[in-house]
N, C-alpha and C positions, 0 to 999 in steps of 0.2 A: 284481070286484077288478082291480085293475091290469095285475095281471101275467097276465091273459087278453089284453091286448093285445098282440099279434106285435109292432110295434114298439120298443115299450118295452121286452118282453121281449130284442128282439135288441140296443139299447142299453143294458139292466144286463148283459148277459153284454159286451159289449165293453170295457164300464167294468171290469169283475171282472178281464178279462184282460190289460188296460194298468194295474192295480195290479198285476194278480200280476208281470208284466214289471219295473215300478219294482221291485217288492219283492228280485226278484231281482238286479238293478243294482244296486241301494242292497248288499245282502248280498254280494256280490262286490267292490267298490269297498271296502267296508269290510275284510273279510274279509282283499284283498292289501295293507289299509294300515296293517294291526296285524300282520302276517306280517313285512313292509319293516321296521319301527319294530323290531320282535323283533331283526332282522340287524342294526339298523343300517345302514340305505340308506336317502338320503335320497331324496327323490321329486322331479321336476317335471326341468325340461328345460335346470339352468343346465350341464350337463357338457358341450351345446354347443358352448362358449366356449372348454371347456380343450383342450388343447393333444394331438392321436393319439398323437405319439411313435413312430410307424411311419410308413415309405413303403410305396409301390405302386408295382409295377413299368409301370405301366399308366396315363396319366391326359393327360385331355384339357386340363385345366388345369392351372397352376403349384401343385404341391404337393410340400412335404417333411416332415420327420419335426416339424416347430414349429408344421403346419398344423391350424387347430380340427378339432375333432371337425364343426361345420355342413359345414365344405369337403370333407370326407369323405364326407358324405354328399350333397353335390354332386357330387362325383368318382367316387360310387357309379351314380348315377341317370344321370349322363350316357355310364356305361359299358354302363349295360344299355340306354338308347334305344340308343347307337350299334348293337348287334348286332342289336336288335330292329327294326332300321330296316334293318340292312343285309339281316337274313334273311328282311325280307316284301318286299322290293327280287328278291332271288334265287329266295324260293320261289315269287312271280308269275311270273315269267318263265318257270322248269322247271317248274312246275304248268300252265300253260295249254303253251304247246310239247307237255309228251306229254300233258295232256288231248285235245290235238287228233290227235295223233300215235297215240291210241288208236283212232282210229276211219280213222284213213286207208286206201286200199284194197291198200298195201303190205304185205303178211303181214309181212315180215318187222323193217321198223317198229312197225307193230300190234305184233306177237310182242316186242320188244323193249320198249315201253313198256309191256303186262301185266307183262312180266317186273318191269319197272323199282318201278312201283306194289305188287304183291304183293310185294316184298321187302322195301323199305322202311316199308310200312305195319304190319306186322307183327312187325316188331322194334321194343323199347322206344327208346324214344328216347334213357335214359340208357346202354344201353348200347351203341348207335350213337354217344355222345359220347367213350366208355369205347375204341371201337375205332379211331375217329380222333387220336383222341390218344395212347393207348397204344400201338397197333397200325399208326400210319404217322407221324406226325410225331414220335414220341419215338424211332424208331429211326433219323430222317436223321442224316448226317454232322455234326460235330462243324465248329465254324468255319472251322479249319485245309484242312480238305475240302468244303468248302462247295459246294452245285450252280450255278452261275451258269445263269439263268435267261436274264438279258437283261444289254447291256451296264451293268456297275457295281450289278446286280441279284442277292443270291445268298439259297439259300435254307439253312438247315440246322435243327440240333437248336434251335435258342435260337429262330428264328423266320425269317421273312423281310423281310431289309435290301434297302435302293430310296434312293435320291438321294432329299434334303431340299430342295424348291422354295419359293423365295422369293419376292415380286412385287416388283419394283420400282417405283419412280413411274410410270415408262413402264409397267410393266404393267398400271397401274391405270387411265392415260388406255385405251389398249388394249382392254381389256377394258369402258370405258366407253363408246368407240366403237363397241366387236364389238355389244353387249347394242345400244345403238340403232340401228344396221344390221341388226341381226335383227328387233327391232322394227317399223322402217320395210320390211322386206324382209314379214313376214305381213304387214301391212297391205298390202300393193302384190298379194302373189299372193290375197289373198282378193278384194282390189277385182277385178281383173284376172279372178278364177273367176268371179264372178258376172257382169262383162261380158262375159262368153265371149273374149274375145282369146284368140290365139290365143298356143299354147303356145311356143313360139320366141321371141315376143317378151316373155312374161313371163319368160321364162330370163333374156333377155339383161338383163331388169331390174333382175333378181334380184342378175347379177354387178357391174352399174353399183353399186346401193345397195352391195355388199361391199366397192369401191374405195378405200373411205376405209382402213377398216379391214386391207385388203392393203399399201398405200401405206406404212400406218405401221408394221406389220413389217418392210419393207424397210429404210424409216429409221430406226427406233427397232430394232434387232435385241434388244439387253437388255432385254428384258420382263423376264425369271426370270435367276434367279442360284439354283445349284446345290450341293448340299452332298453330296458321292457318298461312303459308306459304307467305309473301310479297316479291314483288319484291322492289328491294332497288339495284337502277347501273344497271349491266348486270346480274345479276342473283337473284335467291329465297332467301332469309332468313329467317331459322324458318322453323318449321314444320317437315315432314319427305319426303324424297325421296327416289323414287327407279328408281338405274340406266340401263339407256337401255339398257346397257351390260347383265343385269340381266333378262328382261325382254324378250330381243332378246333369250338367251339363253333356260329361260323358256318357250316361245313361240314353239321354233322349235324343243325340245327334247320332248312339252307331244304331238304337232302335228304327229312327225315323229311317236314315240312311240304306240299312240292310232293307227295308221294306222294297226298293226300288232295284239294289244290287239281285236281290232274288227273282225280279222278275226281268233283269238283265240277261243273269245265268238260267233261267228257263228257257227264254226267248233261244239266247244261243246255243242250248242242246238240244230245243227241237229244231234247230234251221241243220242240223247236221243229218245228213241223205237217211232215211231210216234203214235201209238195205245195209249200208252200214253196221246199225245196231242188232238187225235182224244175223247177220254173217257171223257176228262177233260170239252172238248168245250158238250161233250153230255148229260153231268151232270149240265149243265147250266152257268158254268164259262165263262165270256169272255176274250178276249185274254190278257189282262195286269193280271186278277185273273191267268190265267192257265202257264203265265209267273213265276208269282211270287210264287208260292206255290206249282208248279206241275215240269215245269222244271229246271228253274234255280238252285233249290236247288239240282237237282240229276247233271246239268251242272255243276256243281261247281267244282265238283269232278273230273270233266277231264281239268276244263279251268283252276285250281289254279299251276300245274305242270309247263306247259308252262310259264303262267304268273309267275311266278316267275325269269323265266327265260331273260324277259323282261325287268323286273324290276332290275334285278343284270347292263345289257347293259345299261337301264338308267343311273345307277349311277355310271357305269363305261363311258359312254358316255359323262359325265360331265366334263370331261376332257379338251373334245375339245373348251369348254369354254377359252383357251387361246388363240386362235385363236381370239378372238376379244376382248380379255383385260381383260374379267371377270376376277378377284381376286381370283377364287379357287384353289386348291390345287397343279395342277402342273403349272399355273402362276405366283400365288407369289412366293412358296417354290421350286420346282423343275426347276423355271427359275430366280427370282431376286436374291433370296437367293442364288442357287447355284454359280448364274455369283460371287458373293461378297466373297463366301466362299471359293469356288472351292473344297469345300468337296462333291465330287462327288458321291462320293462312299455313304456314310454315309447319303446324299439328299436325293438320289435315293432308297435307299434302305428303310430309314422311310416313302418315301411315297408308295413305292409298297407294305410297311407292314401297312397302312394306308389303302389305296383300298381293301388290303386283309380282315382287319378287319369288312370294311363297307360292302363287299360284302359277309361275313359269317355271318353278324349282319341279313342282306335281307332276306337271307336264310333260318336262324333258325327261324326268323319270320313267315316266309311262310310258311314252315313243321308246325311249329306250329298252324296254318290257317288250313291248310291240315290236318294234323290230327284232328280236331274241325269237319270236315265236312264228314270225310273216313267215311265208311262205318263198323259199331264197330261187330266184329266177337264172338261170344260165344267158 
């Protein structure tokens, strides 16, 4: 008989369990399209088009309360790359720093970054978001009393105001010239490494290539044109601000974060052969040379896996930015818009193929990182 045969046998069960799958789909699909029709909601994706009828205090783009529902959910996604790019920006930096800082032969560094790591890894994230917000930026000074940080710089309850920089034409030749002077200037000191010349004289080439670009600040001085922050009533006028929402958010995600990257980049400089670090210190390196050129670069290769893996929680962690008002993606879109819309279905699903998007964006980035540094096989 047939079904004595293993193969076949193992593709009628495959077939059995991609109906049962359909069947399931099909009964679900159905199921929320006679429920919808019961309410009264109509289905598909024209409520796009119509019009929020709410602002955001918060947006990257030109939006007001006559702006579609699409641009909202523009103004959504572009809020949560922004922090989720700002907090794998920050928690690389504090995660390797006391990664390394973990293992240093200063007790009382060491002793400091265990502290650092066991604290923060161990407390929820949400409510490390719950303490920076509640518990230090919602009790600063009210505008009138405002901290002045830096000049024309202050900081209070509403957020932290900073001068609004403009380019001008000249700053755009400017910065056209700087970018090809930099350009031309790696090129010069790569050529120049690998002919050995001598190091004096690549300096001095270095500053000849930056001349153009010195020259034309002296004569062009208005690059930027500045727009500084006054108080006027109860609040700032002018300038730029960033809100505490924002700030709280960013705080507690590259804190929480780095706590785990540190002990990523521990992990992987102690898996690298100690003989290694031993040879490196006996050939006269010391310890930041035998960091930088000896291990970290073979570390890489075991810390970029996990780290990647980080960094996806990151930006999937940005979520919980609704919890205290933040503007991203499931605040406005998957909670204003959907209370206004009641397209449930259709919310929810652009934004979990939203996350899904940004979290295969992370990804491919990474492997591509990964494979930059793997080890290349003949």
């Amino acid at each position: 008989m047939f079904l004595n045969n293993r193969k076949i046998r193992q593709q009628l069960y495959q077939l059995i369990v991609a109906l049962c799958f359909v069947c399931i789909c099909f009964f679900a699909i159905n199921n929320a399209y006679i429920n919808l029709h019961k309410q009264g909601i109509a289905t598909g994706f024209a409520f796009l088009s119509k019009s929020a009828g709410f602002d955001v205090i918060m947006h990257l783009i030109p939006f007001n309360e006559k702006s579609t529902y699409s641009i909202t959910l523009i103004l959504a996604i572009f809020n949560t790359i922004l922090v989720s790019a700002c907090g794998i920006t920050l928690a690389t930096i504090l995660g390797f720093s006391l990664g390394i800082a973990r293992l240093s032969v200063n007790f009382i560094i060491r002793s400091i970054a265990t502290i650092y790591v066991e604290f923060f890894r161990n407390i929820p994230l949400l409510l490390q978001i719950f303490c920076w917000y509640f518990g230090i930026l919602r009790l600063l000074p009210k505008p009138k009393n405002s901290i002045s940080l830096l000049p024309e710089t202050y900081l209070n309850i509403r957020g932290l105001y900073f001068p609004n920089f403009t380019i001008t034409e000249n700053g755009f030749i400017f910065f056209i010239i700087l970018a090809t002077s930099i350009f031309f200037c790696a090129l010069t000191y790569r050529y120049n490494k690998i002919l050995g010349n001598n190091r004096h004289i690549r300096i001095k080439r270095l500053i000849l290539l930056l001349c153009p670009a010195i020259f034309f600040i002296v004569l062009s001085p208005n690059i930027l044109t500045s727009t500084a922050p006054v108080l006027r009533g109860f609040n700032y006028q002018g300038g730029t601000v960033i809100i505490p929402e924002f700030i709280a958010l960013l705080l507690a995600l590259s804190t929480y974060t780095a706590a785990f990257i540190a002990e990523i980049v521990r992990a992987g400089i102690e898996a690298i052969d100690k003989g290694q670090k031993e040879a490196s210190l006996a050939l006269g390196l010391n310890r930041r040379q035998m960091l930088r050129y000896i291990v970290l670069p073979q570390a890489m290769r075991i810390i970029i896996p996990p780290l990647t893996n980080q960094y996806l929680n990151l930006t999937k962690n940005s979520s919980l930015g609704a919890a205290i008002a933040y503007p991203e993606l499931i605040s406005v879109f998957a909670g204003t818009v959907l209370n206004q819309t009641g397209q449930a279905i259709e919310v929810i699903g652009i934004t979990m193929a939203v996350y899904l998007i940004l979290s295969l964006s992370v990804a491919m980035i990474m492997n591509k990182f990964n494979n930059a540094v793997a080890i290349k096989e003949n």
